[in-house]
C-alpha positions in Angstrom: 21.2 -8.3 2.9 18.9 -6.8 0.0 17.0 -3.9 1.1 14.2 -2.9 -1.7 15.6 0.6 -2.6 18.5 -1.3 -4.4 16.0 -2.4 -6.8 14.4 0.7 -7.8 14.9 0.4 -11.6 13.2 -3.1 -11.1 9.4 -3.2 -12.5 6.8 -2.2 -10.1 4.8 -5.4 -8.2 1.5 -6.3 -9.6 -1.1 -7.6 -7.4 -2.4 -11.6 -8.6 -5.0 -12.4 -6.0 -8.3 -11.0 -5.2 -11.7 -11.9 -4.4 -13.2 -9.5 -6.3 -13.2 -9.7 -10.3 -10.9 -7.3 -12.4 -14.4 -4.7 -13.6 -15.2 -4.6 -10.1 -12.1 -2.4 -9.6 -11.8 -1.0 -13.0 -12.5 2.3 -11.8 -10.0 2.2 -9.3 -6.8 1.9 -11.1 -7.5 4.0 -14.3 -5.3 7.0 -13.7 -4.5 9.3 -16.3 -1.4 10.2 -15.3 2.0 11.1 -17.3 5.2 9.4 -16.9 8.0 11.9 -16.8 11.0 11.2 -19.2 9.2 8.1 -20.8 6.1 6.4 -22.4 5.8 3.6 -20.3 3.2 1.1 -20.7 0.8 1.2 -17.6 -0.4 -2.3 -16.7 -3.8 -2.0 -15.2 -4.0 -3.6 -11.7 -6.4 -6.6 -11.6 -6.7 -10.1 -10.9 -4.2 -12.4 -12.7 -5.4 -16.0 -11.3 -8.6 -17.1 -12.4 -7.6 -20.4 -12.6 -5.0 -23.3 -11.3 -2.5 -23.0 -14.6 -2.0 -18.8 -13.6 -0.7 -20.0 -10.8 2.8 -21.1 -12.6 2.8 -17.2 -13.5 2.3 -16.0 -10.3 5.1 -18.3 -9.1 7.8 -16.7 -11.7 6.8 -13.3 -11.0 8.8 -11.1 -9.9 5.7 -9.5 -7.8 6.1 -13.0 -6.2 9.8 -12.9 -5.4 9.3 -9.6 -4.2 7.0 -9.9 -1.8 8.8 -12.5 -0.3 11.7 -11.2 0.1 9.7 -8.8 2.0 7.5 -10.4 4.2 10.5 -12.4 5.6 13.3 -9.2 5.9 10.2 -7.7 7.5 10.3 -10.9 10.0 13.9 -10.4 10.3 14.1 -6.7 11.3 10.9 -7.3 13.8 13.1 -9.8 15.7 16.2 -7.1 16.4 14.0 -4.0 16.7 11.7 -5.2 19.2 8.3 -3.1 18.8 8.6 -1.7 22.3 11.9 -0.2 21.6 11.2 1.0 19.0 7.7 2.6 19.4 9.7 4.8 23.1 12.4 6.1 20.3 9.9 7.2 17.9 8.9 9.3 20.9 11.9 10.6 21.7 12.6 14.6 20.4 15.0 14.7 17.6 17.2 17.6 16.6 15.7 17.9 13.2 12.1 18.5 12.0 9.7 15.6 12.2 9.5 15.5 8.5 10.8 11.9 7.5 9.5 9.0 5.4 8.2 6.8 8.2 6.1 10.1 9.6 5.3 10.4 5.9 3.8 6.9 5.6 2.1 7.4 8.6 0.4 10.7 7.7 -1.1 8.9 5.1 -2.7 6.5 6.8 -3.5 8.4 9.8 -5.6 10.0 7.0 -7.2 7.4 5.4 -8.2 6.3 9.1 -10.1 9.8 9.4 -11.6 9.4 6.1 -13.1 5.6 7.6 -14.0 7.0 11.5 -16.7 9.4 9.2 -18.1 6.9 7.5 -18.0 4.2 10.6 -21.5 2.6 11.4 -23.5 4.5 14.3 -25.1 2.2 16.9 -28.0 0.7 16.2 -27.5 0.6 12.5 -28.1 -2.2 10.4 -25.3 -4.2 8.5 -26.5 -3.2 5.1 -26.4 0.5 5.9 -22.9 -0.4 7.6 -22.0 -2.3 4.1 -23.3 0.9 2.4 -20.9 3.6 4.6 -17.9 0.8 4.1 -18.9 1.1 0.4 -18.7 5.5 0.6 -15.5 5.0 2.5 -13.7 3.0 -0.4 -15.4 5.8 -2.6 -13.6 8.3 -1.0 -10.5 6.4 -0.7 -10.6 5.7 -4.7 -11.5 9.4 -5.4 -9.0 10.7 -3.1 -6.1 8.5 -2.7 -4.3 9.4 -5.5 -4.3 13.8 -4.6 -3.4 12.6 -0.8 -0.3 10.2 -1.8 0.4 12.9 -4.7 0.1 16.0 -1.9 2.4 13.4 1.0 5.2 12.6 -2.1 4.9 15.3 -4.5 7.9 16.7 -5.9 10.0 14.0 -4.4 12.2 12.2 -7.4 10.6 12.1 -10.7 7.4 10.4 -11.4 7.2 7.2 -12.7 4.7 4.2 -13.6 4.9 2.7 -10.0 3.2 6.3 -8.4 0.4 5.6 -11.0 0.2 1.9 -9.1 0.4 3.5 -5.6 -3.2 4.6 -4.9 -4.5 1.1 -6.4 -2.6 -0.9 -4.0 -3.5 1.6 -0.8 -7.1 0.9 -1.8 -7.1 -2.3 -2.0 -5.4 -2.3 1.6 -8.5 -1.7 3.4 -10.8 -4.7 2.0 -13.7 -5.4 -0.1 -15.9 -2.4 -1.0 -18.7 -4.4 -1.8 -18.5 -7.3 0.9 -16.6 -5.7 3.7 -14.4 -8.9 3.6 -10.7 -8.9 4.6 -8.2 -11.6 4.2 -4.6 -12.0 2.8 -5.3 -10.5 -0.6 -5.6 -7.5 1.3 -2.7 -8.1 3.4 -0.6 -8.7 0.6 -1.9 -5.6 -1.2 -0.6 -3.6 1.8 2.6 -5.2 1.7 3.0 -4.3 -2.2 2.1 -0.8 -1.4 5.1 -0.9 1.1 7.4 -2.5 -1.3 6.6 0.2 -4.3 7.3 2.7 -1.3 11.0 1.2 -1.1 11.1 1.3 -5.0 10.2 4.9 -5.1 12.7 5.5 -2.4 10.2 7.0 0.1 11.4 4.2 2.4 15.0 3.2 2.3 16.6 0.8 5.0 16.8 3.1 7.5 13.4 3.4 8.0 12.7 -0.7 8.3 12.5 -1.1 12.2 9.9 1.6 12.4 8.0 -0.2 9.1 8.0 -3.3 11.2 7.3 -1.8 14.2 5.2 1.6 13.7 3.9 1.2 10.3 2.0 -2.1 10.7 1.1 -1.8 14.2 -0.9 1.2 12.7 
């Protein structure tokens, strides 16, 4: 079966679908950061189907296949780890430090759910004021997201173009800035984020009942 840390010289997913237009987000994804070993180009994330004829791009992509592949291994591994299972052995003391890549992953957004609780709307408030926080929240995410992923995975393997694509997708995880909208696009950016974590090898196939099972029920 293919697990996605076989394919780590493959090229990094690229997100096609989003509400949003491309300057909306230019901010977001323009990190100046060097690529160890290499100049690789640096694709800048944005929206790739404006229209029905991108859509025969989107279907030959290897983001595409990807994601796929993922979404239905995911679906695979959910139905043999069952998430009650596997949620009491998370629990369970271990002999070694509780320093692994699924505690990693989770750290991070354990985080990022900290970072939205300050910034959640207080009763009584309007929605435009609760648009507003939302909108500081995705500020904070964009301005910080890269030093938190870069402070969780630092040091670990050399860097490489997909690290510069990492805080992109986790930002795009959590919705519209503007709108406070959520719907597959954001799903899907999640779900790339994950995958570019297998690429990167800071998840590997022993850590794929507890991304089924711990990771998304987060």
């Amino acid at each position: 079966m293919q697990t996605f840390e076989d394919d780590a010289d493959d090229p990094g997913a690229e997100d096609y679908a989003d509400d949003a237009t491309a300057e909306d987000y230019s901010g977001a994804v323009e990190f100046k950061v060097p690529v160890a070993g290499a100049s690789l180009p640096v694709e800048m994330v944005g929206q790739r189907v404006r229209e029905p004829r991108d859509m025969f791009d989107w279907e030959r992509s290897e983001a595409r296949a990807d994601l796929l592949v993922f979404v239905r291994h995911m679906n695979d591994v959910a139905k043999r780890y069952p998430a009650a299972a596997a949620a009491r052995r998370r629990r369970i003391p271990r002999p070694r430090p509780v320093d692994d890549n699924v505690d990693r992953a989770m750290a991070v957004l354990r985080t990022v759910g900290e970072w939205a609780a300050k910034r959640s709307e207080p009763a009584g408030q309007v929605e435009e004021a609760a648009t507003e926080r939302f909108c500081h929240f995705h500020s904070q995410l964009r301005a910080d997201g890269r030093c938190l992923l870069d402070q969780t995975y630092g040091g670990r393997g050399r860097a490489e173009y997909r690290d510069v694509m990492l805080p992109a997708y986790l930002e795009r995880s959590f919705g519209d800035p503007f709108t406070m909208a959520y719907g597959p696009a954001h799903e899907l950016s999640f779900c790339t984020f994950l995958v570019s974590l297998f690429k990167l090898h800071h998840l590997t196939w022993a850590d794929e009942p507890f991304v089924a099972t711990v990771i998304f029920d987060k």
